[in-house]
C-alpha positions as CSV (number, residue, x, y, z in Angstrom):
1,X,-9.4,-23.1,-36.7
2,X,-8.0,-19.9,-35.5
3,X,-5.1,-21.9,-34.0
4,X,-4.2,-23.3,-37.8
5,X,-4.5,-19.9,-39.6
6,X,-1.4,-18.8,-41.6
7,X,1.2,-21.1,-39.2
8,X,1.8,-24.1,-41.7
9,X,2.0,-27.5,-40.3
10,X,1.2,-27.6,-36.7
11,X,1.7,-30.6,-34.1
12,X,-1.8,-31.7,-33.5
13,X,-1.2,-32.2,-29.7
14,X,-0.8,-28.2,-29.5
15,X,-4.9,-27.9,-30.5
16,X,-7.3,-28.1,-27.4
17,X,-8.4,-31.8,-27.7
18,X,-11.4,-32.7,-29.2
19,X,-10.9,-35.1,-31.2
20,X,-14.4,-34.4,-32.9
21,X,-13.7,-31.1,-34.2
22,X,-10.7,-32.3,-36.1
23,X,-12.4,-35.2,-37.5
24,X,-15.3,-33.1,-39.2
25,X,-13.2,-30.2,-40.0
26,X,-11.1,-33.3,-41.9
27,X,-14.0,-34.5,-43.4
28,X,-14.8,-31.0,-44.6
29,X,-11.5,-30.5,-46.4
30,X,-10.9,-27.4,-44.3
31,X,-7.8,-28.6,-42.3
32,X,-5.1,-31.8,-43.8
33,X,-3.4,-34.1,-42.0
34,X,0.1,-35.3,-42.1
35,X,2.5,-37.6,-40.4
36,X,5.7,-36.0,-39.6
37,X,9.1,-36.9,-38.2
38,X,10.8,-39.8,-36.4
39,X,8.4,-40.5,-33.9
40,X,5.4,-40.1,-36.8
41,X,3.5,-37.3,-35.2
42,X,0.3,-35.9,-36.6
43,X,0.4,-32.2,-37.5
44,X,-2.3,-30.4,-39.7
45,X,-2.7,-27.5,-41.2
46,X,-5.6,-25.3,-42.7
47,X,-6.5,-25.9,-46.8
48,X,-7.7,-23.3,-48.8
49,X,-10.9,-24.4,-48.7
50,X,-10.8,-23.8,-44.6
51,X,-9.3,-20.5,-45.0
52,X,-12.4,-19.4,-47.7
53,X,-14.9,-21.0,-45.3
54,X,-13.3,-19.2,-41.7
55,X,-13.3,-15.7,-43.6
56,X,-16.7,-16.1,-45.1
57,X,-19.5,-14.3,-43.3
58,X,-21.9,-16.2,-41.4
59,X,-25.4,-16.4,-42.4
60,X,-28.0,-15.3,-38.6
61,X,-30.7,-14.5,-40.1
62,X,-32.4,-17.2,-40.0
63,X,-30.9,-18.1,-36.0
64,X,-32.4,-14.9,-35.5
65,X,-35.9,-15.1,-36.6
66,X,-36.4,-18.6,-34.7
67,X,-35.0,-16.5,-31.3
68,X,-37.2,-13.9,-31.9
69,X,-40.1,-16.7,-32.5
70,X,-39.3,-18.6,-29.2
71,X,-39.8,-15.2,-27.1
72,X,-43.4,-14.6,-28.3
């Protein structure tokens, strides 16, 4: 996502490929797609809804208290 944030409509090629990421992030309703130009390219870009979710903080508390289980 960092590669989408604040650039606008982005060729799709340019994002390290996997094509999994883009499909859930789609899913999500964190990045849009868009066909663009002569050669109908794909190019996305980051919603509104991605941009809230990449600046939200991320919850470890609980990651942390199952590491700290698995090491006793």
């Amino acid at each position: 996502m960092q590669h989408l944030r604040g650039v606008g409509w982005i060729k799709a090629l340019t994002l390290p490929p996997n094509g999994r990421t883009v499909k859930s992030l789609l899913q999500k309703g964190w990045i849009e797609q868009q066909h663009q130009g002569p050669k109908n390219e794909v190019f996305l870009r980051l919603t509104d809804k991605g941009l809230e979710a990449k600046t939200s903080p991320i919850p470890i508390r609980r990651r942390l208290e199952l590491a700290l289980k698995g090491k006793k």
